[in-house]
N, C-alpha and C positions, 0 to 999 in steps of 0.2 A: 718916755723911755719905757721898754721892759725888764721885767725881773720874771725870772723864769724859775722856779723854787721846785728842786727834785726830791724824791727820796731815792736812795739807792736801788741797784736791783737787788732782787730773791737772796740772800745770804743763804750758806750752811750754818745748822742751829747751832755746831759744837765748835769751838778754837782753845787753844791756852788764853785766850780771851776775849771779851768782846772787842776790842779793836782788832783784833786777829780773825777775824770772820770772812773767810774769802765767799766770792760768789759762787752760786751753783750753775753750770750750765741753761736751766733757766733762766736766772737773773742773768748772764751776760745777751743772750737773746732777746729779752727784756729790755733791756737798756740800749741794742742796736736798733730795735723795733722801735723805740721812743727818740731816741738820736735822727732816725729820716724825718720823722713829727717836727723834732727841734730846728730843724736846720731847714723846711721850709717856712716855719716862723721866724730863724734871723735873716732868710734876705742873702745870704751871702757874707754878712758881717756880725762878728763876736767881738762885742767889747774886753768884757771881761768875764771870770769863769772864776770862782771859788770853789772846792773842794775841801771837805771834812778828809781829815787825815789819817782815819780808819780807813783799814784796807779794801771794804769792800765797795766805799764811797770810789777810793782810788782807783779801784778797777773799774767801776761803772763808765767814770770818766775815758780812762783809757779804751774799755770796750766802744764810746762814742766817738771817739777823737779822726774816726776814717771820717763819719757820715758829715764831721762839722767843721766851719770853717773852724783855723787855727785864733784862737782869742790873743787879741793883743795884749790883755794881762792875764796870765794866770798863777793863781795864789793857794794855796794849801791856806787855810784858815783853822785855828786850834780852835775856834770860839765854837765850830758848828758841829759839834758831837752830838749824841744823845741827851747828852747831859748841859748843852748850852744853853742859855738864859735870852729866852724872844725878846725882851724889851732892851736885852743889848745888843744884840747881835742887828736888831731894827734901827737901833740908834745908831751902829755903825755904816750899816746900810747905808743910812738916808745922808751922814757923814761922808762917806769917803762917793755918793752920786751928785752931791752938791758940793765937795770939790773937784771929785774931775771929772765929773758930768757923760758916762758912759753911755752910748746910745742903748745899750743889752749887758743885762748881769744875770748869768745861769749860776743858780744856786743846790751845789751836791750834797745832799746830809740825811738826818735821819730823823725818825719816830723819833718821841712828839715834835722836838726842833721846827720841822719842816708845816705842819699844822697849826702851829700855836707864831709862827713867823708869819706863814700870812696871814693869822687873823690878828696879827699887831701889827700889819703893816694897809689892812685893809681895814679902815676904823669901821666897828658894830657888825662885820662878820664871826660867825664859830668858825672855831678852827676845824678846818675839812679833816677828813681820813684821807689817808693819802696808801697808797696801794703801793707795792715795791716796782720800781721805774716808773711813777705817776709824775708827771707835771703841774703845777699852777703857773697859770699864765696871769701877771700882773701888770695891770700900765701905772706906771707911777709919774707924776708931775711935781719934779724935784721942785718948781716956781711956786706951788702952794703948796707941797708935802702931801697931798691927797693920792688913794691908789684906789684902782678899780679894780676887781677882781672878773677876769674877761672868761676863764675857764678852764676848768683841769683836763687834762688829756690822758687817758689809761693802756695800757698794753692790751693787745688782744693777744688770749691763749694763753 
């Protein structure tokens, strides 16, 4: 299977808070430029889709949702904020792909979150930097819990 691990696009730096941080015209350009990348890596089919429930995660999503198929689940996730915890958020991962075995899981979230989850989900890698609308592309083999880490994909401009 893949798991597709985002970080959002470009945010504005000020809000009444950090989950209040909408995107900037960059970032949503960002994230449609990344969404045509995405969507000829699934083929035509989206399992599943999580999205961090900060708003700029949510918009990201929504700026992609013309370029990609429509995901047969998708899930607003509390757990993938800034502030989520990689060796849980991995462990639920690997949980809820080894019970319902999704062919594709694109993952929406943020610094460090998005770095420190694949390198706990790709054993003895660092965790990459990840650029705003950057990709990792991960194959994982729910039958031995092993992941490869295949490539990250960046915006241009």
């Amino acid at each position: 299977m893949r798991i597709f691990i985002m970080r959002h696009g470009e945010a504005q730096n000020f809000a009444p808070s950090d989950a209040e941080r909408p995107l900037t015209p960059r970032g949503e350009a960002q994230s449609r430029q990344m969404a045509e990348w995405l969507a000829q890596q699934l083929d035509g089919q989206l399992a599943m889709a999580w999205v961090s429930p900060y708003l700029r995660a949510q918009q990201t999503w929504q700026t992609m949702t013309d370029a990609l198929p429509a995901p047969a689940k998708l899930m607003t996730v509390e757990d993938i904020t800034p502030y989520g915890d990689a060796e849980d958020v991995a462990a639920y991962v690997k949980a809820v792909v080894d019970l319902e075995r999704p062919e594709t899981l694109v993952i929406v979230s943020h610094l460090p979150l998005v770095g420190y989850l694949t390198a706990e989900l790709v054993v003895g890698m660092q965790p990459p930097m990840f650029q705003t609308s950057a990709i990792a592309a991960i194959d994982y083999n729910p039958e031995t819990g092993k992941a490869t880490f295949l490539e990250q994909a960046i915006p241009h401009g």
